[in-house]
N, C-alpha and C positions, 0 to 999 in steps of 0.2 A: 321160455322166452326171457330173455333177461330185462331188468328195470327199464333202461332206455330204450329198447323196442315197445315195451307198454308203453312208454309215454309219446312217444311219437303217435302209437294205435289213439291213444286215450285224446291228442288234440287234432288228429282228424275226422274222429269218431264228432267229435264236437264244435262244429264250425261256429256257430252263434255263440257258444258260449267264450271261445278263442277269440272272437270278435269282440267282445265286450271286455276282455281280461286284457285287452293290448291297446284301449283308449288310456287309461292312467300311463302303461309304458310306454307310450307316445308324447304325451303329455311330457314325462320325465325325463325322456329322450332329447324333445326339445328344448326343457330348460339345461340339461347338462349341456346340449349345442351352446346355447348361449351365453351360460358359462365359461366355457372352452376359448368362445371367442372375447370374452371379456377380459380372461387372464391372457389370451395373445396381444390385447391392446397395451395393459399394464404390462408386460413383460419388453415390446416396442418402448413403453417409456420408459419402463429403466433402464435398457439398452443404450436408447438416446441419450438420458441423464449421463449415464457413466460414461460416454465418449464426451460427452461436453467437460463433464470433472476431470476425466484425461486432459482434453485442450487446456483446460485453467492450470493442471499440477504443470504439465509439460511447458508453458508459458512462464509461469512464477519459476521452476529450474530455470529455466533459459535469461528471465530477470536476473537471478540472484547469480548465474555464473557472470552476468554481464559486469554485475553490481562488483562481485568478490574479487572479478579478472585483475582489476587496475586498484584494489581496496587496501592493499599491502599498508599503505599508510595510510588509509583510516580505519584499521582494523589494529594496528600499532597504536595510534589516538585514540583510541576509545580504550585501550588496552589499559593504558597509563596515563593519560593527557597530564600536561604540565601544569604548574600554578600559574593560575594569573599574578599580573605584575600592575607597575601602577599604568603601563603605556599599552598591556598586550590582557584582554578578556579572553579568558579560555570558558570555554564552551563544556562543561563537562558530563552533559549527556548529548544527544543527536538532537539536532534542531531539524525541524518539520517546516519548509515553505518560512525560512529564516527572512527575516525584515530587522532594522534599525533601527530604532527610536531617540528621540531628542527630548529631553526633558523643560516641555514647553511652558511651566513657569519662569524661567530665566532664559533674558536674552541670549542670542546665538548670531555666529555668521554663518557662513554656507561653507556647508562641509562637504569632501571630496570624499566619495568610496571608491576603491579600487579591488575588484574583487580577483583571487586568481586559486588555480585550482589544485593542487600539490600530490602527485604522484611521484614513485620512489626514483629520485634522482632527476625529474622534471618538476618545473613550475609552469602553466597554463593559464594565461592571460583570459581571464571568462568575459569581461564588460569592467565601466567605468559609468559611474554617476554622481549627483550633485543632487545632497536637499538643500532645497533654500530656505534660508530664515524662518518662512512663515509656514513650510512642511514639517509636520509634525513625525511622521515615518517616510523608509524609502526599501521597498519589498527586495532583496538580493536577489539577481539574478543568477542561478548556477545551473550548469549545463550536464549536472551529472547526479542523480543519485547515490548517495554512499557515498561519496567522496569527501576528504578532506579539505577543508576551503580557508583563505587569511583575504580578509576584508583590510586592509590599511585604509585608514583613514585619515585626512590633514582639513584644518581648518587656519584660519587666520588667528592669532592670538591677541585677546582682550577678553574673552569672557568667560565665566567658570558653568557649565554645565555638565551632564550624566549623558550619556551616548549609550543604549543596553538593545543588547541584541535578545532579540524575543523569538521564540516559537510561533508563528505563525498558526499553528493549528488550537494551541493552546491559549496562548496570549501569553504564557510564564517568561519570567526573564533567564537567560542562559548564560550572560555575563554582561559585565556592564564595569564602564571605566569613564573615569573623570578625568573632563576635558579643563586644563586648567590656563592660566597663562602664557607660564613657561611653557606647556606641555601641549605644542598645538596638534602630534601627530603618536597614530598608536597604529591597533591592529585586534582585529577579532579572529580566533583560531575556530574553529568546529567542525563536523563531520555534518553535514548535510543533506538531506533528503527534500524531492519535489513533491508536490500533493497531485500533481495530473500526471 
């Protein structure tokens, strides 16, 4: 008789005892079931996770082509940007949620900003504003991400103050030019990004 016919004879031969040798692998049975389904749950959420990670990569691609599409010249501006001059602040890293500033210890009149938006062989009229004397900033409005931007700004002449275009996420200054007598009108050059 070969091995496995004996042992088939040997656990019918033995019912009680069969019975009691198969509570433990019952026992073990169950928790491997439950096992089994624990790792079908974690396996669901990593599943889940990685389609949501796909949604974010495939979104942030589709940002950045948006961002690079029309970037030809803010991607040449950050390449090289120019030197500032005594009438034009260059920006010479990215400004973040770019704002204004007026050097509120010395009197001021109300300054005009005209912001616009500079793509290769276009200029884009983005907004116009006005701080008044007793504003202290005036947050730039820009309609674009990445893009290359010239704030011009004109005030009436009489008074000597600082005009500095700040970071907004930072508070750092990114350039900053002196409003002087003669000198009622300039320009802020930079590459600018929104925060929302």
């Amino acid at each position: 008789m070969s091995p496995t016919a004996l042992a088939v004879v040997a656990l019918l031969a033995a019912p009680q005892q069969r019975g009691e040798d198969m509570g433990p692998l019952v026992l073990e049975l169950r928790s491997l079931r439950g096992q089994v389904a624990l790792l079908e749950v974690m396996l669901r959420r990593g599943e889940e996770a990685q389609d949501a990670l796909a949604r974010d990569v495939r979104a942030m691609g589709a940002e950045l082509a948006r961002a690079s599409s029309g970037g030809g010249a803010a991607a040449a501006f950050q390449a090289g940007p120019p030197t500032s001059s005594d009438t034009a602040g260059v920006a010479r890293t990215v400004v973040f949620a770019p704002r204004i500033e007026a050097d509120a210890t010395h009197r001021r009149d109300l300054v005009t900003l005209k912001v616009k938006r500079i793509e290769a062989g276009e200029v884009h009229p983005v907004g116009s504003l006005e701080m008044g004397n007793d504003q202290l900033f005036a947050e730039i409005p820009i309609d674009r991400s990445g893009a290359l931007y010239v704030v011009d700004w004109s005030t009436s002449e009489g008074h000597s103050y600082s005009l500095v275009l700040k970071d907004g996420a930072t508070g750092l200054p990114a350039a900053t030019v002196q409003v002087k007598p003669l000198q009622s009108e300039g320009r802020f050059l930079f590459v600018g990004y929104r925060l929302d």
